[in-house]
Backbone bond lengths (Angstrom), bond angles and torsions (degrees), N, CA, C in turn:
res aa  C-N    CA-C-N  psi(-1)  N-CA   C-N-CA  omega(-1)  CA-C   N-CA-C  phi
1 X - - - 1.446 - - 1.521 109.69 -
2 X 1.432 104.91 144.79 1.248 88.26 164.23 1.017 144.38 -112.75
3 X 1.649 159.48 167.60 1.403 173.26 155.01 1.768 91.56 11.91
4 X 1.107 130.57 -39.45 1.148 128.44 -139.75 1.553 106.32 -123.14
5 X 0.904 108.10 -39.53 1.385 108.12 152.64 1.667 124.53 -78.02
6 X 1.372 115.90 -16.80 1.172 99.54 164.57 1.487 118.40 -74.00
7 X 1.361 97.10 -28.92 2.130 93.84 -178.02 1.116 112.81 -72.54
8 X 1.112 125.31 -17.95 1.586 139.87 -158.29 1.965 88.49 -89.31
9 X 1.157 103.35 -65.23 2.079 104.76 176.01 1.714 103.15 -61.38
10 X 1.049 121.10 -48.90 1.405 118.99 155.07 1.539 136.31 -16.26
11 X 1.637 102.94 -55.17 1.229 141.94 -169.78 1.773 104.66 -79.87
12 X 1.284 95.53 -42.27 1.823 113.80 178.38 1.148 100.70 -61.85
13 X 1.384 123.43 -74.85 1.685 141.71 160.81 1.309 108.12 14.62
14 X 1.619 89.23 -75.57 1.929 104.56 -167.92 1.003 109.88 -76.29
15 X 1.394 134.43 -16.74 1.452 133.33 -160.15 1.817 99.21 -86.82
16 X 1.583 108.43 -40.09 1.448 124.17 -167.63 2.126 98.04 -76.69
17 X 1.497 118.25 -21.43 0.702 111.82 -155.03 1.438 101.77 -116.17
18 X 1.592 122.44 -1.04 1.149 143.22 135.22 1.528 131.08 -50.50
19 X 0.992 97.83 -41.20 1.943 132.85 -173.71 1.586 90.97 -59.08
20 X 1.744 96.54 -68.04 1.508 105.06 -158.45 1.612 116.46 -60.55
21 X 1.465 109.86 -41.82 1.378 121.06 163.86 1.373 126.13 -46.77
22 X 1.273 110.84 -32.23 1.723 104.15 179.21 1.455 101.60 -89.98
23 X 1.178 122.94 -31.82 1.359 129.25 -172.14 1.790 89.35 -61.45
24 X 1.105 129.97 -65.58 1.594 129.33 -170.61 1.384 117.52 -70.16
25 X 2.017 116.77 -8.16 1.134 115.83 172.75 1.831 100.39 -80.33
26 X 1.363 114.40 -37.12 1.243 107.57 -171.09 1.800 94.94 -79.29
27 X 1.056 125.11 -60.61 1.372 93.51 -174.93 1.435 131.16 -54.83
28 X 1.113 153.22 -37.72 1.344 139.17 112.33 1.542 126.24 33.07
29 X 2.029 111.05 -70.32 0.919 112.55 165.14 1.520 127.63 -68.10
30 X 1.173 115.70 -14.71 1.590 115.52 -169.69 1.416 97.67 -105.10
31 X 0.889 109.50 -30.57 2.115 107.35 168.73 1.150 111.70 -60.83
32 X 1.305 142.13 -57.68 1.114 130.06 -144.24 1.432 113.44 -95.54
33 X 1.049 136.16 -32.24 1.639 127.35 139.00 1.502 136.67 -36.60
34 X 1.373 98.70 -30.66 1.699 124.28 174.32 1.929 100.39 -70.28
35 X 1.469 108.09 -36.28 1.503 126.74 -150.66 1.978 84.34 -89.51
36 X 1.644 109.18 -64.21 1.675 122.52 160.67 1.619 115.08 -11.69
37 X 1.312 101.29 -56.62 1.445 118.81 -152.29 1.317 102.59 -86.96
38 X 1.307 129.41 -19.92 1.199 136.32 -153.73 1.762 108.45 -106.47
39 X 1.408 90.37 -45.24 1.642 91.51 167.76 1.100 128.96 -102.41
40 X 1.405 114.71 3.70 1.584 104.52 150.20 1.403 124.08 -94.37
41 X 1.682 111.15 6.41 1.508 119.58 149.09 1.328 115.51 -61.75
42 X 0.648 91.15 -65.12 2.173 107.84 176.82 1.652 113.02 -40.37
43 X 1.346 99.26 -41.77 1.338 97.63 -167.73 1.974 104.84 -89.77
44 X 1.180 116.03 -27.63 1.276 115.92 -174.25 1.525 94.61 -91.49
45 X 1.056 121.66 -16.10 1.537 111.84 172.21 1.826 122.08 -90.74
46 X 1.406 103.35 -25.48 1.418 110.70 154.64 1.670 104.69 -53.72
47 X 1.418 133.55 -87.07 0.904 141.59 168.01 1.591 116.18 -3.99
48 X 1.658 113.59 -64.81 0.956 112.21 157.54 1.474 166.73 -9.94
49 X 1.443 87.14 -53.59 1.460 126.96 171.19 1.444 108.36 -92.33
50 X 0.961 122.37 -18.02 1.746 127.31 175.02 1.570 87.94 -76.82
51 X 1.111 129.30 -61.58 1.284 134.70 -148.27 1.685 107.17 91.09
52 X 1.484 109.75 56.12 1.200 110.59 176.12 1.503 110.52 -138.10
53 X 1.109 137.88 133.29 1.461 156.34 125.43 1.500 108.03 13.84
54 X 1.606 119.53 102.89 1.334 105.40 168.03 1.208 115.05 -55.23
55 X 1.293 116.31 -48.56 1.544 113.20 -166.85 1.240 126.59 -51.64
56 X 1.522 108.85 -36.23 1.794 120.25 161.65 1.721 116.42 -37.53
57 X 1.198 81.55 -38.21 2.185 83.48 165.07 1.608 103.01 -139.20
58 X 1.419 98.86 107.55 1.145 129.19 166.83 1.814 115.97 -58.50
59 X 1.130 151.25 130.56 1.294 149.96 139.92 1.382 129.68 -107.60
60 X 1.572 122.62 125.87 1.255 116.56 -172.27 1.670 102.00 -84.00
61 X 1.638 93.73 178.79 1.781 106.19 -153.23 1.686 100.74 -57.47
62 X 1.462 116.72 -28.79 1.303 100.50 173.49 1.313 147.70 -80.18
63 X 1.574 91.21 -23.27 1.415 105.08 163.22 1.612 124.40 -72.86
64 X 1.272 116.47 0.45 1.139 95.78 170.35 1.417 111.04 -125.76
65 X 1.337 124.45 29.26 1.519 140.76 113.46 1.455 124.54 -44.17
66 X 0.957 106.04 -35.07 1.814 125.26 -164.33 2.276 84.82 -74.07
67 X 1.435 87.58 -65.81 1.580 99.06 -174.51 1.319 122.21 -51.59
68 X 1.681 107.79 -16.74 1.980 100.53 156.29 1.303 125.15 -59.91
69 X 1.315 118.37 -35.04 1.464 133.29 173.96 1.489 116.82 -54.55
70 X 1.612 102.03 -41.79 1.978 109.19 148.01 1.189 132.41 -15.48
71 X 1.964 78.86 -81.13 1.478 89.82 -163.87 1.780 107.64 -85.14
């Protein structure tokens, strides 16, 4: 092969492997609010059912990411 065709498949490489990265940067972004939203359903609806006060237990933004894995 030559020099030139390897940069050129080279060139494909990064481009495909560029592709894939934005594609997983945006999904990423659209998950994890979806993921947000979901476990602080869970968790204020646990609560709920106690007949208790979310606010009485507070969770920060990550933990109730953590709490999709819960539910």
């Amino acid at each position: 092969m030559s020099e030139d065709s390897l940069k050129k498949d080279s060139e494909q490489k990064a481009a495909t492997f560029m592709g894939w990265g934005k594609l997983g940067a945006l999904a990423l972004a659209i998950s994890v609010p979806i993921f947000y939203l979901n476990g602080k359903a869970y968790h204020e609806g646990y609560l709920s059912y106690l007949n208790l006060e979310p606010s009485m237990f507070p969770l920060q933004a990550t933990e109730y990411i953590g709490e999709t894995a819960v539910a």
